[in-house]
Steps between C-alpha positions, in 0.01 A plus 500: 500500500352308189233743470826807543673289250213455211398881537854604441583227234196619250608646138478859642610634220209362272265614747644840498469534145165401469374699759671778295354427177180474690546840639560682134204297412301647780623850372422446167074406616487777692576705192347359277133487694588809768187675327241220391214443669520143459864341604560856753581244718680191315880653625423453930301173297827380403670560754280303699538202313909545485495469864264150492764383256760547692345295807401260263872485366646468840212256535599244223863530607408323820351172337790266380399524106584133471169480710334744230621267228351189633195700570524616080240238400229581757549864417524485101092315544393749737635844241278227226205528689549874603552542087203319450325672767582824338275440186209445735531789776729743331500796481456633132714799450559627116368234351739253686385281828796513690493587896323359748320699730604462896389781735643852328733273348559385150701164475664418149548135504703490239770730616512251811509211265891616391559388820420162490601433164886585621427269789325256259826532220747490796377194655500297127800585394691425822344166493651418133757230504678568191713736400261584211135545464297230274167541276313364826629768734428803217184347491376441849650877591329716206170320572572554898543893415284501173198436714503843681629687234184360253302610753603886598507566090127360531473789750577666299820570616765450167824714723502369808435177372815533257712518881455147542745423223800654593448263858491219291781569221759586738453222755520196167830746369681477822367114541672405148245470222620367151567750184254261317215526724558871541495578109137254469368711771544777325393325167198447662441839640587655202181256323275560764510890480260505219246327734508685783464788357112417444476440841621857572214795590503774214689746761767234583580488118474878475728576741751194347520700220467862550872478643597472180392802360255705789438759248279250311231565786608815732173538674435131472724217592797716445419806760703331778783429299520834369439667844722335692814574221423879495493459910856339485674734249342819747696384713824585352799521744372578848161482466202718532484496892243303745162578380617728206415240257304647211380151360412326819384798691292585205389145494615433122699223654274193574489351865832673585483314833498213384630276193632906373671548847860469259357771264359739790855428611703595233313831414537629804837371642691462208795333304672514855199380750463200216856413529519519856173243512616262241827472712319424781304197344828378333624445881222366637545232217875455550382458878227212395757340316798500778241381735449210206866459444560421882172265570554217696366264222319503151154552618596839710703583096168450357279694702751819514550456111150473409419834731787657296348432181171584580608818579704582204255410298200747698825759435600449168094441371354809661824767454467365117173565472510859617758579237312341224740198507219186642142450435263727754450185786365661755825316700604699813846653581591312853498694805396806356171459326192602737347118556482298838505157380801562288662689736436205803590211231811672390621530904360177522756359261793697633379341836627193340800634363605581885380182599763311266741734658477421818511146442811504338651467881333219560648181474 
């Protein structure tokens, strides 16, 4: 009956919509690569790896995540030393050492790594006394998250490094942070700007600033930009039809599979199909944040809130950047995007969101 009773009790809803979005995504590879000799075969790919994240979301449902959080420690050194590990067997793939080889697999640790960082942010701020964060807290929670982040931009890896942030801002908002501390943060960011710049390669600050005006460059740093705007405005209305799109069937559009999946998308779905997907992410969120609204304590708030924001931020960063709005991040649009490890990590995290669920009957 307990087993009847946590089947039935899971956020259904949620799970239908992302298997949804998944599907469209699914739709839109098969388009978009129906006719190349290399990704032929990344749609039944995909599909492979939805169905793993799905077992692994039913999975992570089962353990009680108060179990995961006191587990968050042992975890956050073991995605340091698979980081680590990544500089010295990784794979180097467009000039960035990223994946990890395993079988026919390609594991990207730091996808995995949002993970623990929510479990790592969750099980901090829970254990706060106060009703406000202090200077030590700040402290001891940017260097806790800082540490992974320095090193997937050493990668390099600037955009999905940039999705640790969101994690961390919304878990010390929710947790009470000062107005003072919050405007010498961004004092400080605002000074150190000017520094890490240098540290950025010459194609990071390309694409930084070819946003701004792609025409600059259009067969440079501003191609994909450009592209991908023509791709959305051919779209029009209705859209040019499944595998009717002139700029990613032509292969104008760059890796329409992937990070360009919103632009393939657009072109060939239109105003409508873009509507009808955007609604579809804004419920998933709403359905993140009931599930946060009706935890059973802060830490289960934390962890639903922090999945939340991560993915509004992978929405807002890579449907912005298609339109010319964001910097080109190679940051990839959840659930649809051809990619196992984001695909399991992003199942993995609404594993947890289900898992707070269910707990919410316990006593």
């Amino acid at each position: 009956m307990a087993q009847y009773r946590s089947f039935r009790d899971l956020d259904w809803a949620l799970i239908i919509i992302s298997i949804a979005i998944c599907g469209i995504g699914v739709l839109q590879i098969f388009s978009a690569t129906h006719d190349t000799p290399t990704w032929s075969d990344a749609w039944w790919k995909q599909i492979v790896y939805i169905c793993a994240g799905i077992v692994l979301l039913w999975a992570v449902s089962k353990i009680d995540y108060h179990t995961l959080l006191g587990q968050a420690p042992l975890l956050y050194v073991l995605t340091i030393l698979a980081l680590l590990g990544t500089f010295a067997v990784g794979k180097m793939v467009f000039g960035s050492r990223r994946w990890i080889g395993i079988g026919g697999f390609h594991l990207q640790v730091s996808e995995f790594a949002k993970l623990v960082i929510v479990l790592l942010v969750a099980r901090y701020l829970s254990g706060v006394k106060g009703e406000q964060l202090e200077v030590r807290d700040l402290v001891r929670l940017g260097g806790l998250v800082g540490l992974p982040l320095l090193l997937v931009l050493a990668q390099p890896d600037l955009g999905t490094s940039l999705t640790y942030l969101p994690i961390l801002a919304v878990g010390v908002f929710l947790a009470g942070v000062r107005w003072k501390y919050v405007l010498t943060i961004a004092v400080g960011i605002g000074l150190m700007l000017p520094v890490g710049w240098h540290f950025l390669k010459d194609y990071q600050k390309a694409r930084l600033v070819s946003f701004l005006d792609p025409s600059q460059d259009p067969k440079g740093s501003g191609y994909q930009v450009i592209q991908s705007k023509i791709a959305v405005g051919q779209g029009g209305m209705w859209g040019r039809g499944v595998t009717r799109g002139t700029q990613t069937q032509l292969r104008f559009l760059p890796v329409p599979h992937t990070d360009f999946i919103f632009s393939a998308f657009a072109e060939e779905h239109g105003f409508v199909g873009i509507v009808v997907v955007l609604g579809l992410y804004f419920l998933l969120l709403m359905q993140i944040v009931q599930n946060a609204q009706t935890s059973p304590d802060r830490a289960g708030m934390y962890i639903c809130m922090g999945v939340a924001a991560l993915l509004l931020f992978h929405l807002l960063v890579n449907v912005g950047m298609v339109v010319g709005r964001m910097p080109v991040t190679g940051i990839p649009l959840p659930l649809m995007s051809a990619g196992g490890s984001n695909i399991l990590s992003m199942f993995l995290m609404l594993g947890l969101v289900n898992n707070v669920r269910l707990r919410r009957f316990v006593n």
